[in-house]
C-alpha positions as protocol buffer text, in pm:
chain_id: "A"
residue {
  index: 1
  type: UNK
  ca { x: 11304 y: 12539 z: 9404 }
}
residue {
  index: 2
  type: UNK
  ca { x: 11200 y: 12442 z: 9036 }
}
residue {
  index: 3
  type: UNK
  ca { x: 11499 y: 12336 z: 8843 }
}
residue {
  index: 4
  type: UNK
  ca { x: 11389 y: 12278 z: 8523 }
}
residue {
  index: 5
  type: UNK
  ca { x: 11461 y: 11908 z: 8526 }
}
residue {
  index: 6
  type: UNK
  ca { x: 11136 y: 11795 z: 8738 }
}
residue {
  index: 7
  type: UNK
  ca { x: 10993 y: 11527 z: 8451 }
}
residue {
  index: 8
  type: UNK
  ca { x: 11345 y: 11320 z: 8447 }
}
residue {
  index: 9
  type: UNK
  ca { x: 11359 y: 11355 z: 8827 }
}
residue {
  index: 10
  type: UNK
  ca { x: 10999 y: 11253 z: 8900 }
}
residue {
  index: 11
  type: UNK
  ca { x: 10882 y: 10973 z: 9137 }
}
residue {
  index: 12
  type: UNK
  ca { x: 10607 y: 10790 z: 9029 }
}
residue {
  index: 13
  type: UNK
  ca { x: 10312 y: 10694 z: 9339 }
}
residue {
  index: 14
  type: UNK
  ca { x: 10439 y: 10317 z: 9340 }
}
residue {
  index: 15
  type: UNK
  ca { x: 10140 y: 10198 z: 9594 }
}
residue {
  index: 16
  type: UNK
  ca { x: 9878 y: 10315 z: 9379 }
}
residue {
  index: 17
  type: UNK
  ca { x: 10019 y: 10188 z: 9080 }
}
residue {
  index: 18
  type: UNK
  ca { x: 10038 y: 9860 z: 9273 }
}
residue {
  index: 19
  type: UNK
  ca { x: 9663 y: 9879 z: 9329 }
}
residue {
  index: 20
  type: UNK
  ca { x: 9575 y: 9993 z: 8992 }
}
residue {
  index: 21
  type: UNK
  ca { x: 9786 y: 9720 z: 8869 }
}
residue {
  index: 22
  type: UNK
  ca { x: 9613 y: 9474 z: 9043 }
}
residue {
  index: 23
  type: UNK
  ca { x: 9212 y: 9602 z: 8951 }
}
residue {
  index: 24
  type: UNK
  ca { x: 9355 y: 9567 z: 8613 }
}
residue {
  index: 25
  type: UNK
  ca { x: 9465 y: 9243 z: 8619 }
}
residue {
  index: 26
  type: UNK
  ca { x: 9116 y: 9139 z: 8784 }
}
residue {
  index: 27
  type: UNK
  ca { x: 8945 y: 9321 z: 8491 }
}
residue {
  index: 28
  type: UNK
  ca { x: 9174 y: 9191 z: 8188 }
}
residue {
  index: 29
  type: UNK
  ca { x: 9110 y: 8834 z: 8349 }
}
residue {
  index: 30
  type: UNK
  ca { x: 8748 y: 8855 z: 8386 }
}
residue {
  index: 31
  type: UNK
  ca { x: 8744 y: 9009 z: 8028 }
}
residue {
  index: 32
  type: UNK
  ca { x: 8955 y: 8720 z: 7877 }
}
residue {
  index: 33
  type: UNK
  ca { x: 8734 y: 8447 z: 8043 }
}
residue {
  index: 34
  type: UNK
  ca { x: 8401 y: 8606 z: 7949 }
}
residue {
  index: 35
  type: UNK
  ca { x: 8541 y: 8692 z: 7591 }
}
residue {
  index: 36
  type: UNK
  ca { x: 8657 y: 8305 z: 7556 }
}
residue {
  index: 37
  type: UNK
  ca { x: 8286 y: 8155 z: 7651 }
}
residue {
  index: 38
  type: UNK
  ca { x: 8101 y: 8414 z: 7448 }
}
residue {
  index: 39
  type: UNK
  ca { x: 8357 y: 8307 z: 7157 }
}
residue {
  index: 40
  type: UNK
  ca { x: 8500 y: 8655 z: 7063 }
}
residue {
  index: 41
  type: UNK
  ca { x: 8852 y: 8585 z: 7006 }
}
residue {
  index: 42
  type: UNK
  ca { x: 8911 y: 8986 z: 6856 }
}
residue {
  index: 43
  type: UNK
  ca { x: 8819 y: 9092 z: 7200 }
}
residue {
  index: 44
  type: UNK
  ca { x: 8965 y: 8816 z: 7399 }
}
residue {
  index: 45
  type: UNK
  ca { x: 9296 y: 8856 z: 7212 }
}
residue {
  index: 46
  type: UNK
  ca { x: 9299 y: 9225 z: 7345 }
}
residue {
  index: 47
  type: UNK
  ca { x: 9146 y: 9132 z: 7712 }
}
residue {
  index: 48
  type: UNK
  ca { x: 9500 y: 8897 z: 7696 }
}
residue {
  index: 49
  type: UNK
  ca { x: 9741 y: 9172 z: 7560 }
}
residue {
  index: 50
  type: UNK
  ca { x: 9610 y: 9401 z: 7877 }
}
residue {
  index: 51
  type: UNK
  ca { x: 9622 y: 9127 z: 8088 }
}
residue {
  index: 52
  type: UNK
  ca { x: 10000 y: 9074 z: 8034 }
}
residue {
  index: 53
  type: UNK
  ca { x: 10053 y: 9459 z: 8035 }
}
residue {
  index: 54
  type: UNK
  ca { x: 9878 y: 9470 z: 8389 }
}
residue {
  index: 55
  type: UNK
  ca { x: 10101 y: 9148 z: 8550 }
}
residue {
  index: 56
  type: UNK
  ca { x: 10412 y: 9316 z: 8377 }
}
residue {
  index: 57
  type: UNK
  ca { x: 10340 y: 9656 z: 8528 }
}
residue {
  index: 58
  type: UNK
  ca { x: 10259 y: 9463 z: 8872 }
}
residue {
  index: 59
  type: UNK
  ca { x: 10595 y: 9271 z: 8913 }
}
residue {
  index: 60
  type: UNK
  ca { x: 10768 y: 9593 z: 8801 }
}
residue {
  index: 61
  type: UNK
  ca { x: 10643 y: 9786 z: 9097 }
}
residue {
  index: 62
  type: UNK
  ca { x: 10686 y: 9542 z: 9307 }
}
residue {
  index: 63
  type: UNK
  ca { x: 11056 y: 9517 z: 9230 }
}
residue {
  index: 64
  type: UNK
  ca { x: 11082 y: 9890 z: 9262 }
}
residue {
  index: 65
  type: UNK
  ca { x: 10910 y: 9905 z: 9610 }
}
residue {
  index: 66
  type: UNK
  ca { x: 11153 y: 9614 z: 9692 }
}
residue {
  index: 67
  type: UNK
  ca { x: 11472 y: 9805 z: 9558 }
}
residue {
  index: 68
  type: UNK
  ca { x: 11392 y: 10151 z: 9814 }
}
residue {
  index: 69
  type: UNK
  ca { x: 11305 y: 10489 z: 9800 }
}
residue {
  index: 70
  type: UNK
  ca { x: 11678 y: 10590 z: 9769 }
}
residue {
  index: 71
  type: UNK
  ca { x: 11798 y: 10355 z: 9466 }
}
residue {
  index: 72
  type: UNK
  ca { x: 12024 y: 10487 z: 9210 }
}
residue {
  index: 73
  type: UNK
  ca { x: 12143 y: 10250 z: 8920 }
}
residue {
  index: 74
  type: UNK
  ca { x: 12488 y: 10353 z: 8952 }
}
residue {
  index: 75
  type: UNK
  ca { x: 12796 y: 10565 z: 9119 }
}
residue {
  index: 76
  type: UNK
  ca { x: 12820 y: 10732 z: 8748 }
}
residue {
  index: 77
  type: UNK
  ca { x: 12419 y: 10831 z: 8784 }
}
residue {
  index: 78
  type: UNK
  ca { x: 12348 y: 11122 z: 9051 }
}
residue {
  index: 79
  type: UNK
  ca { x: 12006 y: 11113 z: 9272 }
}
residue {
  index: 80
  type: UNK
  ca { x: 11937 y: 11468 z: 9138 }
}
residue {
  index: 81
  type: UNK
  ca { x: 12160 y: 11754 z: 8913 }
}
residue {
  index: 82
  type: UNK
  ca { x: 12274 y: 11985 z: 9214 }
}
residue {
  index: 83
  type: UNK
  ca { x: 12055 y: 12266 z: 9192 }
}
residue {
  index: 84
  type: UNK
  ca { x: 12297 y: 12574 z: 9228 }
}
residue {
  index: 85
  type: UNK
  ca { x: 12692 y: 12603 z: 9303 }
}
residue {
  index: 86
  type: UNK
  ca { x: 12799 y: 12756 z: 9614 }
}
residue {
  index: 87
  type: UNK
  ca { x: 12817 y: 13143 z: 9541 }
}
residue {
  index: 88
  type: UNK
  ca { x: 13158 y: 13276 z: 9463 }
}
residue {
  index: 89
  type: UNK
  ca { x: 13323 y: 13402 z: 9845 }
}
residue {
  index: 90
  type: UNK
  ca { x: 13474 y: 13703 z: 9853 }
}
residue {
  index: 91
  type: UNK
  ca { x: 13871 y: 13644 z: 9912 }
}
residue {
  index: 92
  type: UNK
  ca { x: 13962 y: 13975 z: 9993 }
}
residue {
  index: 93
  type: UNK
  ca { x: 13717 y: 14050 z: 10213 }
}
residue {
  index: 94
  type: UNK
  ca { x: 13624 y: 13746 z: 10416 }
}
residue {
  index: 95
  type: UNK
  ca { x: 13324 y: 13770 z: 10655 }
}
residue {
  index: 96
  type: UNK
  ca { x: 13421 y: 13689 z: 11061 }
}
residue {
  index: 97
  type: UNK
  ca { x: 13317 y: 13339 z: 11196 }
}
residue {
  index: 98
  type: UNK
  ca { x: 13064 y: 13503 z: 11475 }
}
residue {
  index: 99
  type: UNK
  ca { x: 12899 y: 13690 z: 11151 }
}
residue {
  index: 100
  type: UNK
  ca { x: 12925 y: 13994 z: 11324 }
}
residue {
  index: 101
  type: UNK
  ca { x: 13193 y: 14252 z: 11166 }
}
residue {
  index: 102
  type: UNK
  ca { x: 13140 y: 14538 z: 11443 }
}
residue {
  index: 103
  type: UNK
  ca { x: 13409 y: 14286 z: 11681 }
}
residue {
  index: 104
  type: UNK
  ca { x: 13578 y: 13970 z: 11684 }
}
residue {
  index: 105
  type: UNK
  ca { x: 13449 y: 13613 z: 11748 }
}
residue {
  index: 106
  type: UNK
  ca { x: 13597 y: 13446 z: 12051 }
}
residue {
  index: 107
  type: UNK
  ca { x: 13507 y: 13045 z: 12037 }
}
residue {
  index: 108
  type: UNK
  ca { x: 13576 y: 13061 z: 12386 }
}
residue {
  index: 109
  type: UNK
  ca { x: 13291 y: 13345 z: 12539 }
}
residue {
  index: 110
  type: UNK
  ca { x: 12984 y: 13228 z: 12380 }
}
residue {
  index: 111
  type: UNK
  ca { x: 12814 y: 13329 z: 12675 }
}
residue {
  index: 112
  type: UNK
  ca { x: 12679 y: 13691 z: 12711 }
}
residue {
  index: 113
  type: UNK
  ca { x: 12907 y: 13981 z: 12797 }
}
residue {
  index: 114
  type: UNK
  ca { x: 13079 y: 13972 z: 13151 }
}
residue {
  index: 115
  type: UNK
  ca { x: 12825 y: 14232 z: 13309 }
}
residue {
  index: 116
  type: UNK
  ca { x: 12522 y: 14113 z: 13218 }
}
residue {
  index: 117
  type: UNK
  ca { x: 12335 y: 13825 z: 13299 }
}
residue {
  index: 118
  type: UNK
  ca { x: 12036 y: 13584 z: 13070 }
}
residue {
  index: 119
  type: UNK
  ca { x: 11722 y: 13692 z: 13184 }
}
């Protein structure tokens, strides 16, 4: 059921962010190496700024993978807004236990009537 909420509630796919994390620290690395021999500091400077994006991102996701799928920061800070409150019962009128309102429940015959027999 869509509450409304979904964007703050979100998960994000931590494994391939790991992954993606890592190719781009490769790449950026590569970059800032072949940037500093061909003596292009504009575009070394930038290979460096993603490079410490990537390794930030990396040890980020690997202290969320570490901290569980269940982790809330705080008692204060619900896993999720509750979607719906109970509906409202009906004091006057409650519904039986067995859910039947033809006869009573008894807790002790759950069985089937006296005459008859499970087939």
């Amino acid at each position: 059921m869509r509450t409304g909420n979904e964007p703050s509630t979100a998960r994000s796919p931590l494994r391939m962010r790991l992954w993606l994390s890592i190719w781009g620290t490769a790449w950026a690395t590569f970059g800032l190496i072949a940037f500093l021999v061909a003596e292009r500091p504009g575009w070394a400077a930038a290979c460096g700024v993603l490079l410490l994006i990537t390794v930030t991102d990396f040890f980020l996701v690997i202290r969320r993978m570490r901290q569980g799928s269940r982790y809330q920061p705080g008692r204060d800070v619900p896993p999720y807004d509750p979607e719906d409150p109970a509906p409202p019962h009906d004091a006057e009128n409650p519904a039986p236990p067995g859910g039947r309102e033809d006869r009573p429940h008894d807790p002790g015959n759950d069985g089937p009537p006296s005459g008859e027999r499970g087939r």
